[in-house]
C-alpha positions as a printed Julia matrix, in Angstrom:
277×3 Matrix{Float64}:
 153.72  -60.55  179.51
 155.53  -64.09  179.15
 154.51  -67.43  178.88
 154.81  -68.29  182.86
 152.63  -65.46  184.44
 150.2   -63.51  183.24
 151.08  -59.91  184.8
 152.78  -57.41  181.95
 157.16  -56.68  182.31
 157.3   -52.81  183.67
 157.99  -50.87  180.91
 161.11  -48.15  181.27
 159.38  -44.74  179.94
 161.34  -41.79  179.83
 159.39  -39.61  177.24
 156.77  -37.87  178.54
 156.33  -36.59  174.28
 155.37  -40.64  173.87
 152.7   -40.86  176.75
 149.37  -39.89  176.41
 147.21  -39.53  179.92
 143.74  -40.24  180.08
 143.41  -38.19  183.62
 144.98  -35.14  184.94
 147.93  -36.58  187.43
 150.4   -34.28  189.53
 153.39  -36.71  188.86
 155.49  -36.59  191.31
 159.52  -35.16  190.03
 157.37  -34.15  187.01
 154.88  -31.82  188.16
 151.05  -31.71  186.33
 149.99  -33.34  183.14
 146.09  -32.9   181.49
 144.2   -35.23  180.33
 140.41  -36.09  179.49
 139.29  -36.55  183.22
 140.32  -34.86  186.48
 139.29  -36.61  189.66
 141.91  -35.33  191.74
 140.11  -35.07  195.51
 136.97  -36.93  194.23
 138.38  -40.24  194.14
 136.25  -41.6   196.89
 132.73  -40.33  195.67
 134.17  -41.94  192.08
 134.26  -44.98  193.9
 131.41  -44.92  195.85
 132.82  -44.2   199.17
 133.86  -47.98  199.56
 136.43  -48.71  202.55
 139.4   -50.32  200.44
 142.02  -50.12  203.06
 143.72  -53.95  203.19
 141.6   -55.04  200.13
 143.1   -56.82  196.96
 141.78  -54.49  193.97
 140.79  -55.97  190.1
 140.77  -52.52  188.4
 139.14  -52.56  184.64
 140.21  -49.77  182.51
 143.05  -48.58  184.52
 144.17  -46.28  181.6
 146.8   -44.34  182.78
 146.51  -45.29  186.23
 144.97  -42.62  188.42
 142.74  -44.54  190.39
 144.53  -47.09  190.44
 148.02  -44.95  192.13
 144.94  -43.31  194.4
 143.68  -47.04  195.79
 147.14  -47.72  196.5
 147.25  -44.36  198.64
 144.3   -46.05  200.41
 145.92  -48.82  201.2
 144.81  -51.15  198.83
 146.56  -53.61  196.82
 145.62  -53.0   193.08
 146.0   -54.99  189.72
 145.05  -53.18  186.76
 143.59  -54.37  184.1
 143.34  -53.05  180.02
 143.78  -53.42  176.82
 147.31  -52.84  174.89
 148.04  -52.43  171.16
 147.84  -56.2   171.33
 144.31  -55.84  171.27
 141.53  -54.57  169.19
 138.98  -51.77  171.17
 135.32  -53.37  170.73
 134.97  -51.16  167.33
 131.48  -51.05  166.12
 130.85  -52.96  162.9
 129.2   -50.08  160.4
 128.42  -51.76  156.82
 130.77  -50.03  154.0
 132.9   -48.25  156.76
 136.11  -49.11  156.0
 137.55  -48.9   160.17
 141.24  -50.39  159.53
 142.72  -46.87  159.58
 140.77  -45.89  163.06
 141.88  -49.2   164.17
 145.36  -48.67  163.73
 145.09  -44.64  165.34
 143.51  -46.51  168.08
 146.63  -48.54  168.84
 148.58  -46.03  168.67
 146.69  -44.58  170.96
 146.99  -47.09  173.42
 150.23  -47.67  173.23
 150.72  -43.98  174.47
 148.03  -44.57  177.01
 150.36  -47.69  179.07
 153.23  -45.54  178.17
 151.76  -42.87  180.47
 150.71  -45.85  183.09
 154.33  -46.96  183.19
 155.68  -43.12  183.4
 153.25  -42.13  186.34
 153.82  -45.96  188.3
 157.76  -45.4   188.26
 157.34  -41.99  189.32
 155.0   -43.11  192.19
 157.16  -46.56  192.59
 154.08  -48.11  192.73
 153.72  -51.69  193.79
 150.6   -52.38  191.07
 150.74  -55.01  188.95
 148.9   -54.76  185.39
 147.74  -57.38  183.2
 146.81  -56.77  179.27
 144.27  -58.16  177.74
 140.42  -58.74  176.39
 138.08  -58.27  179.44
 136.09  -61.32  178.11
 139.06  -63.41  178.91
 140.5   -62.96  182.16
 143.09  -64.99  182.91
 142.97  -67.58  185.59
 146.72  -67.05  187.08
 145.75  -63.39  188.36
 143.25  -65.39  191.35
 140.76  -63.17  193.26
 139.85  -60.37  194.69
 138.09  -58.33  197.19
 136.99  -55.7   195.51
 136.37  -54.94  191.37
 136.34  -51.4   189.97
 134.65  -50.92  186.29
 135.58  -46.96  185.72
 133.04  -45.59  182.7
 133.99  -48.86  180.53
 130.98  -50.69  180.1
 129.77  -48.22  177.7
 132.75  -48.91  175.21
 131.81  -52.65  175.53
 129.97  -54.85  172.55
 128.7   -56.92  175.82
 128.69  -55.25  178.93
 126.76  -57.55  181.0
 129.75  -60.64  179.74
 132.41  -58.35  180.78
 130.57  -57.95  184.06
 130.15  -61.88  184.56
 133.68  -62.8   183.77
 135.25  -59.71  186.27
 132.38  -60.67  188.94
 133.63  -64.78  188.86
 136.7   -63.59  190.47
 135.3   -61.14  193.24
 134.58  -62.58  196.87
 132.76  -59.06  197.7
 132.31  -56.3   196.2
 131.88  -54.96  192.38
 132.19  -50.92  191.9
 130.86  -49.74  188.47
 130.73  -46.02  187.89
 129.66  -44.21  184.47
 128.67  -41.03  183.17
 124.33  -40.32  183.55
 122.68  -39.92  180.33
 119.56  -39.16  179.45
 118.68  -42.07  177.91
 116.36  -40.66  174.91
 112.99  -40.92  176.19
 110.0   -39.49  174.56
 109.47  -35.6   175.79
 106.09  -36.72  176.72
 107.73  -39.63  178.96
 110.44  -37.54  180.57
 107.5   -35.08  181.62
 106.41  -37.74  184.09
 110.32  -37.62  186.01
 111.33  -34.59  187.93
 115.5   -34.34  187.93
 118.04  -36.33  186.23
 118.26  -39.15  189.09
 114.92  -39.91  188.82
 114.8   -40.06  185.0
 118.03  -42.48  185.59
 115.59  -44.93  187.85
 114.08  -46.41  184.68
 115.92  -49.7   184.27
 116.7   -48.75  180.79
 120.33  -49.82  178.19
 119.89  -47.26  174.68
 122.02  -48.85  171.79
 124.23  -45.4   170.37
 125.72  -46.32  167.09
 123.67  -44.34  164.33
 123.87  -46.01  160.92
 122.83  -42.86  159.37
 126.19  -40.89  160.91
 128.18  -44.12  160.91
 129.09  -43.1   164.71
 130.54  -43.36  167.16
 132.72  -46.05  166.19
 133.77  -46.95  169.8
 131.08  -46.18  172.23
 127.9   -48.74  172.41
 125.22  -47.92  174.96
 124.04  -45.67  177.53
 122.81  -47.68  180.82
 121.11  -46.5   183.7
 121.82  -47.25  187.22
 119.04  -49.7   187.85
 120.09  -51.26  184.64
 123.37  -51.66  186.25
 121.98  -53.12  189.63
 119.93  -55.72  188.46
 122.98  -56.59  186.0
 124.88  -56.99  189.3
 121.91  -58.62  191.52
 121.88  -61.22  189.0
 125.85  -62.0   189.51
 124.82  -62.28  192.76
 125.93  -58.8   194.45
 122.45  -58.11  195.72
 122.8   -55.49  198.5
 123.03  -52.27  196.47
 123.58  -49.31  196.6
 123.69  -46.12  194.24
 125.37  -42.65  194.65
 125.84  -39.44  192.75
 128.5   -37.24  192.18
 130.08  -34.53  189.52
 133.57  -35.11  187.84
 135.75  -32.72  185.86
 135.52  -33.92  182.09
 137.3   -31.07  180.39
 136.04  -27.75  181.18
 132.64  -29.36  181.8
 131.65  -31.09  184.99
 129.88  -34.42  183.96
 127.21  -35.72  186.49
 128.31  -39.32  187.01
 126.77  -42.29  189.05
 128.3   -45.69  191.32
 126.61  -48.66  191.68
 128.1   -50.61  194.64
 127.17  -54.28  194.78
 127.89  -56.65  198.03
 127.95  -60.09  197.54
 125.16  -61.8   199.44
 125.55  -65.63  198.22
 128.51  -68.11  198.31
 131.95  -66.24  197.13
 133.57  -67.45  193.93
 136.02  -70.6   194.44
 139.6   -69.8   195.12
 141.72  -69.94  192.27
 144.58  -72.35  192.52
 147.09  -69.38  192.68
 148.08  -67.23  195.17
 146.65  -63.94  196.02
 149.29  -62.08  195.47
């Protein structure tokens, strides 16, 4: 990124040994490559079925860019958005954990990850543009946009509901926030009174994971539920909602998963003094 716009310089990537991929892609002159997540042919119920056809996209967490390659194929026009090895992951603080060294095999980590986002997008020639970043600091020059995508991120986030607030300023429409259903440790006695997973996940509940005792995880903060997540976006003012389910290949496991899609209702967010595009 330089000093007169805030979208990153395409990197040249040659070496797929220096990429890391967060999903499994079939790349195209390259053939398939594994990662954590395989959505291939669920995109849509990832994204809760939203029509994105025309629509200018804010992606958060594009990681190495599947959804974000898979919008485009819907016709959308898509700016990613994540962190590089500029920036520090939203490590949690453990007293007499000395995290420097996880720090640094973190950024490493993520510089592999936008390797394999700059791999896949010249493969693809895609069109995307991708800013780097903290997303508690969005910059101004990157305008608005229809639509905002939060892909299983606000779990890895010290403050999810700021990161929502500062990605929902700049959406005229819609938000899209989809994360993996968990259980989110209720009393056996208090789970009796739910039948099925959903249901359980109807309790507008956020549980805080770090365990002092283990000193873990070091990079994963909460579990929320989806009606946490609705009246989170209700308050920004997105307050026709809707929430579906859907299963998603996480390894050899498939991981129950649910979407919150929030309309905007009220006034839109004023236009930023740069262009759309």
């Amino acid at each position: 990124m330089d000093s007169e716009t805030p979208y990153a310089s395409p990197r040249t990537v040659t070496d797929l040994a220096d990429c890391y991929f967060y999903h499994t892609m079939d790349i195209p002159g390259h053939g398939l490559v594994h990662g954590e997540w395989d959505l291939r042919e669920r995109e849509a119920s990832y994204l809760g079925h939203v029509e994105l056809k025309g629509k200018r996209v804010l992606e958060l967490g594009t990681a190495s860019g599947h959804l974000c390659f898979a919008m485009e194929r819907m016709g959308a026009e898509v700016v990613g958005y994540d962190l590089s090895d500029r920036q520090e992951w939203d490590i949690v603080p453990f007293a007499g954990v000395d995290v420097r060294e996880h720090i640094a095999r973190r950024k490493e980590h993520i510089r592999r990850l936008n390797n394999g986002f700059w791999f896949a997008h010249r493969a693809y020639r895609s069109a995307a543009k991708v800013v780097y970043g903290s997303v508690y600091e969005i910059p101004d020059g990157i305008g608005t946009f229809d639509v905002c995508t939060l892909g299983s991120i606000l779990l890895h986030l010290r403050d999810p509901f700021l990161a929502l607030q500062r990605a929902t300023a700049r959406v005229r429409d819609t938000v899209i926030v989809t994360d993996v259903i968990s259980r989110p440790g209720l009393p056996a006695a208090l789970q009796a009174l739910f039948h099925g997973i959903e249901s359980v996940t109807r309790i507008r509940l956020i549980r805080f994971l770090p365990s002092a005792a283990r000193g873990a995880p070091l990079d994963t903060w909460w579990a929320l539920t989806p009606s946490t997540i609705v009246e989170m976006v209700r308050v920004l003012g997105f307050t026709d909602t809707r929430v579906t389910y859907s299963r998603h290949r996480h390894g050899p496991r498939e991981m129950p998963m649910f979407t919150v899609v929030g309309r905007r209702t009220g006034g839109a967010p004023e236009p930023a003094d740069t262009p759309r595009a």
